[in-house]
C-alpha positions in Angstrom: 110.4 99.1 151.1 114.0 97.8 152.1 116.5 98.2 148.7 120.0 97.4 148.4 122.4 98.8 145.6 125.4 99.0 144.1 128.2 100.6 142.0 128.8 99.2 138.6 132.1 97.2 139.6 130.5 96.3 143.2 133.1 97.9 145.5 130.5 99.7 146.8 127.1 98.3 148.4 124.2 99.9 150.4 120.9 99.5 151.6 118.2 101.9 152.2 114.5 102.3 153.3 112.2 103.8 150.5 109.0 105.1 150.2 108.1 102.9 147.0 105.9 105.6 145.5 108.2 108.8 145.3 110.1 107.8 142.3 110.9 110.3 140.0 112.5 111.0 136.6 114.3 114.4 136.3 115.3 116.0 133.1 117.4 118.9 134.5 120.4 119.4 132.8 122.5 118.9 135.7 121.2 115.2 135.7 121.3 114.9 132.2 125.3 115.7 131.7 126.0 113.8 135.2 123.8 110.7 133.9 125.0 111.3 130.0 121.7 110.3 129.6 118.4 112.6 128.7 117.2 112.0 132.5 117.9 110.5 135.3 115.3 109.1 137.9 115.8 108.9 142.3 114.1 108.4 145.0 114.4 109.8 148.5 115.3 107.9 151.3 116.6 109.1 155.0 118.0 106.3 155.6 120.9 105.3 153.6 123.9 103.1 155.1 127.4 102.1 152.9 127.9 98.3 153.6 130.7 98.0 151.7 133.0 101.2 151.1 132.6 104.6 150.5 131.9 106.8 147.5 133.6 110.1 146.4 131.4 113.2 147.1 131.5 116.6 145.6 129.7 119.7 146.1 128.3 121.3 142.9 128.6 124.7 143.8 125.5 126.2 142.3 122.8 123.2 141.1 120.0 124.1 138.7 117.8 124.2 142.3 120.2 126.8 143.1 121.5 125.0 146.2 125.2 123.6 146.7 124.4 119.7 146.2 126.7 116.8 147.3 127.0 114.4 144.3 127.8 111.1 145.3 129.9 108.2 143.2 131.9 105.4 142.9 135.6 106.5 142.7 136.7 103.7 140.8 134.0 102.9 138.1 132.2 106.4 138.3 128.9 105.1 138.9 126.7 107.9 140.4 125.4 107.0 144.0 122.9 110.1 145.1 122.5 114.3 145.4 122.0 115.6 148.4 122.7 118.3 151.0 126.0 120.1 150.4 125.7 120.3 154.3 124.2 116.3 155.4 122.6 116.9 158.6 120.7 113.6 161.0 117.7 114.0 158.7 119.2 114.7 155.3 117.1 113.5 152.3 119.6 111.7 149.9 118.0 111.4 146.3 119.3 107.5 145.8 120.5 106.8 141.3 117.7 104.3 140.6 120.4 102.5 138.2 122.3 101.4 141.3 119.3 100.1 143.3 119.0 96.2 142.7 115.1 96.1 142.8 114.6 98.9 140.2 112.4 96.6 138.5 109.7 96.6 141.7 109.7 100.6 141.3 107.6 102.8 138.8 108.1 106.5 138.6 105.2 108.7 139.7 106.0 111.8 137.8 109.0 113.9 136.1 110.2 117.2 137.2 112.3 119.9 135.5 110.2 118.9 132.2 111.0 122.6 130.9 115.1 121.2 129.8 113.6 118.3 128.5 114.6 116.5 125.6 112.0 116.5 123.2 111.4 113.1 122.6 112.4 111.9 126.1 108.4 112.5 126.9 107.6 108.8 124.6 109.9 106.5 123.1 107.0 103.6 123.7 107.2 103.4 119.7 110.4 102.7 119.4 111.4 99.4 117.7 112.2 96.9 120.4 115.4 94.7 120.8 116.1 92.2 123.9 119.6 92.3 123.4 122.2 93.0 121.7 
């Protein structure tokens, strides 16, 4: 599935090829103090190209995986990008923010992973009153 994306202010756009069915929701703490949120959800792609500026990497030095991770974002509104290799080679895997991706709607996680640092009621907020707006 061909996505496109984009940083809360829109200096930043990019489009990507994903594989609609390998989106998933992580509760690792990591992704919950980067997303100030209690997950964060991605999906892998190979194939990831900037159409319109760049965003600011870092390298986490030691991520909850254990690996150095390049963190990804928008150097003027903040807004997180992707993780991925502290060392991107041809075939990297960049884990794409599912908030920046315009077609998040056509996308459906297919399961959550570092459920052990999970907030506790993260697993169903279905019963939650509902509000369209605010």
């Amino acid at each position: 599935m061909r996505i496109t994306g984009q940083c809360h202010c829109a200096n930043i756009t990019y489009e990507a090829d994903v594989d609609p069915t390998q989106l998933q929701v992580c509760h690792c703490e990591d992704c919950q103090r980067l997303s100030g949120s209690p997950f964060r959800a991605s999906i892998p792609t190979k194939n990831l190209t900037f159409t319109r500026g760049q965003p600011k990497v870092y390298i986490k030095l030691t991520a909850a995986s254990g690996r150095k991770r390049a963190q990804a974002f928008c150097p003027d509104c903040g807004s997180p990008f992707y993780a991925g290799p502290a060392e991107p080679t041809p075939d990297a895997v960049y884990n794409l923010r599912f908030g920046t991706i315009n077609e998040r709607a056509q996308l459906t996680p297919y399961r959550a992973i570092w459920c052990e640092t999970a907030v506790p009621w993260a697993e169903d907020i279905s019963g939650l009153p509902k509000v369209r707006g605010q």
